[in-house]
C-alpha positions as CSV (number, residue, x, y, z in Angstrom):
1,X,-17.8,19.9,-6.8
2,X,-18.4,17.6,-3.7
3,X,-21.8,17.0,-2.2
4,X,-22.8,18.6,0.9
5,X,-24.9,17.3,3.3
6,X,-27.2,19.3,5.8
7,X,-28.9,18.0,8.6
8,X,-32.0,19.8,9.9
9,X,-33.8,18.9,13.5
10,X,-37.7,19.5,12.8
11,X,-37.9,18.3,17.1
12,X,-40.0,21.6,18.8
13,X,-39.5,23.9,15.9
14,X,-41.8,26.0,14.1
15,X,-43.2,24.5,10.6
16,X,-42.2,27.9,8.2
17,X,-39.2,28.5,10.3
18,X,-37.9,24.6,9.0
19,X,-39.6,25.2,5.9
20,X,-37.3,28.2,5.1
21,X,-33.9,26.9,6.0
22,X,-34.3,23.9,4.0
23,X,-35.2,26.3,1.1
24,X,-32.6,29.2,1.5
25,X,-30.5,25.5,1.6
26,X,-31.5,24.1,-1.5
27,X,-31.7,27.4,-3.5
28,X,-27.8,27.4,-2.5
29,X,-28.6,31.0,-0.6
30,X,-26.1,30.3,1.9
31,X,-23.4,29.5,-0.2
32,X,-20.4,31.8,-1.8
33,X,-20.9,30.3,-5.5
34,X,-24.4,31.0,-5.3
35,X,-25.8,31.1,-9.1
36,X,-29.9,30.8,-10.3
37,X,-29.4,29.0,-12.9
38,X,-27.7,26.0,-11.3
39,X,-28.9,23.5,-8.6
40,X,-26.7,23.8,-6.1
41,X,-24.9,20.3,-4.9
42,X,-26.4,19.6,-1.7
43,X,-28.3,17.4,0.3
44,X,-30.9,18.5,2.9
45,X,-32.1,16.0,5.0
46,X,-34.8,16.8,7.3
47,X,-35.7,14.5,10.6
48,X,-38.3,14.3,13.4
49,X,-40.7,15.8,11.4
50,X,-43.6,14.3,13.4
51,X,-42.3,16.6,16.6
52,X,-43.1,19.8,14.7
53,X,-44.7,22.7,16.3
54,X,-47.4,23.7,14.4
55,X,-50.1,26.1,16.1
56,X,-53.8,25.9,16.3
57,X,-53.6,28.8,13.3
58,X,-51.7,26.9,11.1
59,X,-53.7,23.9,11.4
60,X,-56.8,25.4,9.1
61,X,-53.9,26.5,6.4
62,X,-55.3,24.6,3.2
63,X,-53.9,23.3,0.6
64,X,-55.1,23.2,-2.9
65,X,-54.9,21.6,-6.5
66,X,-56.8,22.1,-9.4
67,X,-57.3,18.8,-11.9
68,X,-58.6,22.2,-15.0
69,X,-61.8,20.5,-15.3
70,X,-65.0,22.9,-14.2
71,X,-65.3,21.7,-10.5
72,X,-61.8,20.1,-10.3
73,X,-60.8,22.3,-7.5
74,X,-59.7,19.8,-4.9
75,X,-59.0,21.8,-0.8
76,X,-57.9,20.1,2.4
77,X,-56.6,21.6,5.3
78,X,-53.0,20.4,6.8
79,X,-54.6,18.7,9.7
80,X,-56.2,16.1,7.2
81,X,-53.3,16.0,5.0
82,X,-51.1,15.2,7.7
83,X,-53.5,12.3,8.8
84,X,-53.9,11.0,5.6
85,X,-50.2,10.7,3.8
86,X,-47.7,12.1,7.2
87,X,-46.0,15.3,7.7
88,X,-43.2,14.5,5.7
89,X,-45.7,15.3,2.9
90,X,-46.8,18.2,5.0
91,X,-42.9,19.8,5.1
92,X,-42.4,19.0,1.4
93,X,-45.5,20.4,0.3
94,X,-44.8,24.0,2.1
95,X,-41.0,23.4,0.8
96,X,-42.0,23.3,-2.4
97,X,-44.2,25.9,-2.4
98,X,-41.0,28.4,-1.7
99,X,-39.1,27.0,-4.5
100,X,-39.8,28.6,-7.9
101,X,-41.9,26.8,-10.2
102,X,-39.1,26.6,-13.2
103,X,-37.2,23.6,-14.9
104,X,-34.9,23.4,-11.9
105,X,-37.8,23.1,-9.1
106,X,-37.6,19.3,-9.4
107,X,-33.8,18.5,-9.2
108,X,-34.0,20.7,-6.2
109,X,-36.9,19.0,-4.9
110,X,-35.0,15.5,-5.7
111,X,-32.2,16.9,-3.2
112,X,-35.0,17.0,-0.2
113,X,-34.9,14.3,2.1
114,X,-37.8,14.3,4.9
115,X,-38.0,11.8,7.8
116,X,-40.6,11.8,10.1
Protein backbone atom coordinates (compact mmCIF):
# COMPACT_ATOMS: atom_id res chain seq x y z
CA UNK A 1 0.00 0.00 0.00
CA UNK A 2 1.22 3.58 -0.88
CA UNK A 3 1.55 6.35 1.65
CA UNK A 4 -0.93 9.11 1.86
CA UNK A 5 -0.28 12.33 2.75
CA UNK A 6 -2.81 14.82 4.38
CA UNK A 7 -2.41 18.30 4.83
CA UNK A 8 -4.24 20.14 7.54
CA UNK A 9 -4.46 24.28 7.90
CA UNK A 10 -4.55 24.93 11.80
CA UNK A 11 -4.70 29.14 10.37
CA UNK A 12 -8.25 30.56 12.24
CA UNK A 13 -9.57 27.12 13.20
CA UNK A 14 -10.78 25.92 16.33
CA UNK A 15 -8.20 23.73 18.48
CA UNK A 16 -10.69 20.22 18.99
CA UNK A 17 -12.20 20.85 15.59
CA UNK A 18 -8.11 20.29 14.12
CA UNK A 19 -7.65 18.02 16.91
CA UNK A 20 -10.30 15.59 15.59
CA UNK A 21 -9.58 15.48 11.92
CA UNK A 22 -6.12 14.68 12.40
CA UNK A 23 -7.44 11.83 14.65
CA UNK A 24 -10.41 10.41 12.62
CA UNK A 25 -7.10 10.67 9.98
CA UNK A 26 -4.73 8.71 11.69
CA UNK A 27 -7.19 6.13 13.10
CA UNK A 28 -7.83 5.49 9.16
CA UNK A 29 -11.74 6.52 9.91
CA UNK A 30 -12.03 8.01 6.68
CA UNK A 31 -10.78 5.36 4.74
CA UNK A 32 -12.64 2.16 2.92
CA UNK A 33 -10.07 -0.55 4.37
CA UNK A 34 -10.55 0.77 7.67
CA UNK A 35 -9.33 -2.04 10.24
CA UNK A 36 -8.37 -1.50 14.38
CA UNK A 37 -5.92 -3.54 14.43
CA UNK A 38 -3.63 -1.94 11.85
CA UNK A 39 -2.11 1.62 11.51
CA UNK A 40 -3.36 2.92 8.73
CA UNK A 41 -0.47 4.23 6.02
CA UNK A 42 -0.82 7.82 6.24
CA UNK A 43 0.77 10.97 6.94
CA UNK A 44 -0.87 13.88 8.67
CA UNK A 45 0.84 16.90 8.65
CA UNK A 46 -0.44 19.74 10.50
CA UNK A 47 0.76 23.67 9.82
CA UNK A 48 0.20 27.15 11.25
CA UNK A 49 -0.39 25.86 14.38
CA UNK A 50 0.56 29.11 16.13
CA UNK A 51 -2.71 30.84 14.25
CA UNK A 52 -5.07 28.60 16.16
CA UNK A 53 -8.22 29.83 17.72
CA UNK A 54 -8.35 28.89 21.00
CA UNK A 55 -10.96 30.71 23.33
CA UNK A 56 -10.57 32.38 26.65
CA UNK A 57 -12.36 28.81 28.01
CA UNK A 58 -9.99 26.65 26.70
CA UNK A 59 -7.21 28.53 27.84
CA UNK A 60 -7.65 27.24 31.73
CA UNK A 61 -7.97 23.45 30.22
CA UNK A 62 -5.13 21.65 32.26
CA UNK A 63 -3.15 19.15 31.62
CA UNK A 64 -1.86 16.56 33.85
CA UNK A 65 0.83 13.67 34.54
CA UNK A 66 1.33 11.73 37.32
CA UNK A 67 5.34 10.54 38.11
CA UNK A 68 3.17 7.36 40.90
CA UNK A 69 5.07 8.83 43.70
CA UNK A 70 2.73 10.31 46.68
CA UNK A 71 2.70 14.05 45.56
CA UNK A 72 3.93 13.32 41.95
CA UNK A 73 0.85 14.88 40.47
CA UNK A 74 2.34 17.45 38.13
CA UNK A 75 -0.94 20.20 36.51
CA UNK A 76 -0.44 23.14 34.09
CA UNK A 77 -2.80 24.78 32.17
CA UNK A 78 -2.47 25.15 28.13
CA UNK A 79 -1.68 28.74 28.35
CA UNK A 80 1.71 27.85 30.20
CA UNK A 81 2.26 24.85 28.24
CA UNK A 82 2.02 26.58 25.13
CA UNK A 83 4.62 29.29 26.43
CA UNK A 84 6.88 26.92 27.68
CA UNK A 85 7.46 24.07 24.79
CA UNK A 86 4.90 25.79 21.63
CA UNK A 87 1.61 24.73 20.44
CA UNK A 88 2.80 22.05 18.42
CA UNK A 89 3.17 20.32 21.72
CA UNK A 90 -0.15 21.75 22.59
CA UNK A 91 -2.03 19.93 19.25
CA UNK A 92 -0.06 16.74 19.92
CA UNK A 93 -0.86 16.53 23.43
CA UNK A 94 -4.85 16.90 22.74
CA UNK A 95 -4.18 14.45 19.64
CA UNK A 96 -3.03 12.07 21.54
CA UNK A 97 -5.30 12.13 24.04
CA UNK A 98 -8.08 10.94 21.30
CA UNK A 99 -6.00 8.09 20.24
CA UNK A 100 -6.41 4.93 22.30
CA UNK A 101 -3.84 4.15 24.73
CA UNK A 102 -2.82 0.53 23.10
CA UNK A 103 0.41 -0.86 21.34
CA UNK A 104 -0.54 0.93 18.20
CA UNK A 105 -0.92 4.58 19.93
CA UNK A 106 2.75 5.29 19.12
CA UNK A 107 3.16 4.22 15.38
CA UNK A 108 0.14 6.35 14.95
CA UNK A 109 1.54 9.13 16.93
CA UNK A 110 4.91 8.66 14.84
CA UNK A 111 2.68 9.42 11.65
CA UNK A 112 1.74 13.06 13.19
CA UNK A 113 3.61 15.83 11.89
CA UNK A 114 2.95 19.42 13.61
CA UNK A 115 4.38 22.70 12.36
CA UNK A 116 3.76 25.75 14.05
Amino acid sequence: MEKKEYTIDATSKRLGRVATEAATILLGKNSTSFAKNIVQPVTVTITNVSKLDISDKKRDTEFQSYSGYPGGRRVENLDHLANRLGYDEVVRRVISGMIPKNKLHTPRMLNLIVTE
